[in-house]
C-alpha positions as CSV (number, residue, x, y, z in Angstrom):
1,X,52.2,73.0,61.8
2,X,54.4,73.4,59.4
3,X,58.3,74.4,59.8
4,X,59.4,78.1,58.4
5,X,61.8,76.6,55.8
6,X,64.0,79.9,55.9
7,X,63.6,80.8,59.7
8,X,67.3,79.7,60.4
9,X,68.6,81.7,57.2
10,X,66.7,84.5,57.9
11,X,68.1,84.6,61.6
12,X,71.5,85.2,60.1
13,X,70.8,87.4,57.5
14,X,70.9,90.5,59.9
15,X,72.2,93.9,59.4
16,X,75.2,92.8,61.4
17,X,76.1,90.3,58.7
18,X,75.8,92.5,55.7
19,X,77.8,95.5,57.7
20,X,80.5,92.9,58.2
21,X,80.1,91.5,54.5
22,X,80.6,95.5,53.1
23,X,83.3,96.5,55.4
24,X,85.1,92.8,54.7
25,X,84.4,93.9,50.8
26,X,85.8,97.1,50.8
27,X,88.7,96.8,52.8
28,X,89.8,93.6,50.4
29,X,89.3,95.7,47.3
30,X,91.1,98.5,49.0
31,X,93.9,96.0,49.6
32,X,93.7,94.6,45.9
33,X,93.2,91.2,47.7
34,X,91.1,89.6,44.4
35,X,91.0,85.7,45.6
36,X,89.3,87.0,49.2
37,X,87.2,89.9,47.2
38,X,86.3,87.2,44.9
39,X,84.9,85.3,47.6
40,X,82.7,88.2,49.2
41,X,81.3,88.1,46.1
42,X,80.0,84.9,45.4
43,X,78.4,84.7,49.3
44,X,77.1,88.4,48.2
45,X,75.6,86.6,45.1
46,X,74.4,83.2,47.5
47,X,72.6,85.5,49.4
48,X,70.9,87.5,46.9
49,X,69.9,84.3,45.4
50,X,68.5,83.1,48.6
51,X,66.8,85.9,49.5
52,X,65.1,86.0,46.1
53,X,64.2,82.3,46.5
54,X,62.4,83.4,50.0
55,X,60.7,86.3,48.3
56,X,58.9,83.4,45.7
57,X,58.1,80.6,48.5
58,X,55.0,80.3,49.3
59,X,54.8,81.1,52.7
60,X,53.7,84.8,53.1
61,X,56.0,85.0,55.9
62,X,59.1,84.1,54.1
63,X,58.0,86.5,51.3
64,X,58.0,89.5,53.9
65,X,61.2,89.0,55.6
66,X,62.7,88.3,52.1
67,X,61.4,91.7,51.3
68,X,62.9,93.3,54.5
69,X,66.1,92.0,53.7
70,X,65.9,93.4,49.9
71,X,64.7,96.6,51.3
72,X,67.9,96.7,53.7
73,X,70.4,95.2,50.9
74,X,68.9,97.8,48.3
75,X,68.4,101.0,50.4
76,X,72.4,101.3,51.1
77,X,73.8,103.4,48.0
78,X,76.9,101.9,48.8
79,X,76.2,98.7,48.0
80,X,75.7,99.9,44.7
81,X,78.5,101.9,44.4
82,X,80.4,98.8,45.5
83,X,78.9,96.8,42.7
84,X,79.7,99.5,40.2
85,X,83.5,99.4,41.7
86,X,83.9,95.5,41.4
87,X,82.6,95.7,38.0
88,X,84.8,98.8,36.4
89,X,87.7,97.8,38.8
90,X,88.1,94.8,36.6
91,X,91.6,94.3,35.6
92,X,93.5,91.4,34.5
93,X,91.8,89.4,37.7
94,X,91.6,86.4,36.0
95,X,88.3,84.9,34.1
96,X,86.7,83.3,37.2
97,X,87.3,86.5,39.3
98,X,85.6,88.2,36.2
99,X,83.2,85.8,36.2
100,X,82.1,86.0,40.0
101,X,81.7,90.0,39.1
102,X,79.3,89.1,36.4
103,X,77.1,86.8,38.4
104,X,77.1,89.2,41.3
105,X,76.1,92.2,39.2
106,X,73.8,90.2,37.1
107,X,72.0,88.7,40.5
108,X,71.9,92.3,42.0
């Protein structure tokens, strides 16, 4: 029998996680903190890459719960309002912090 490859990620990539991710997003870009927003971002942008990476292994079971998680990540309209925010609020951040908005649009 062969091990689930993603089981452990997938045990962490509950709602819980991206409720705390949002929330820690928001209130950082409400603050104008940019070095921790920054950092939301790129795990934001691990994640998605992950999760796409799960969606295109070949176990049929890491392609469902990959598609659970996309359906959760993608069914919240304020994760793309939030997107939309980080990528107009750019202002002077810096080119890696406008770089890390790229990538995480771009992945998204």
């Amino acid at each position: 029998m062969q091990d689930n490859s993603y089981a452990y990620i997938a045990a962490v990539l509950d709602q819980e996680t991206f409720v705390l991710l949002n929330r820690s997003m928001q209130l950082y870009l409400d603050e104008k903190n940019w070095q921790t927003v920054q950092s939301t971002m790129l795990a934001f942008t691990q994640i998605l890459l992950t999760v796409q990476s799960m969606a295109e292994s070949p176990d049929e079971e890491d392609q469902e719960i990959a598609e659970n998680i996309q359906n959760r990540i993608f069914y919240e309209e304020a994760t793309h309002d939030r997107i939309l925010q980080l990528l107009r609020g750019y202002n002077r951040q810096g080119f890696v912090y406008l770089d890390a908005v790229t990538e995480c649009t771009h992945v998204f």
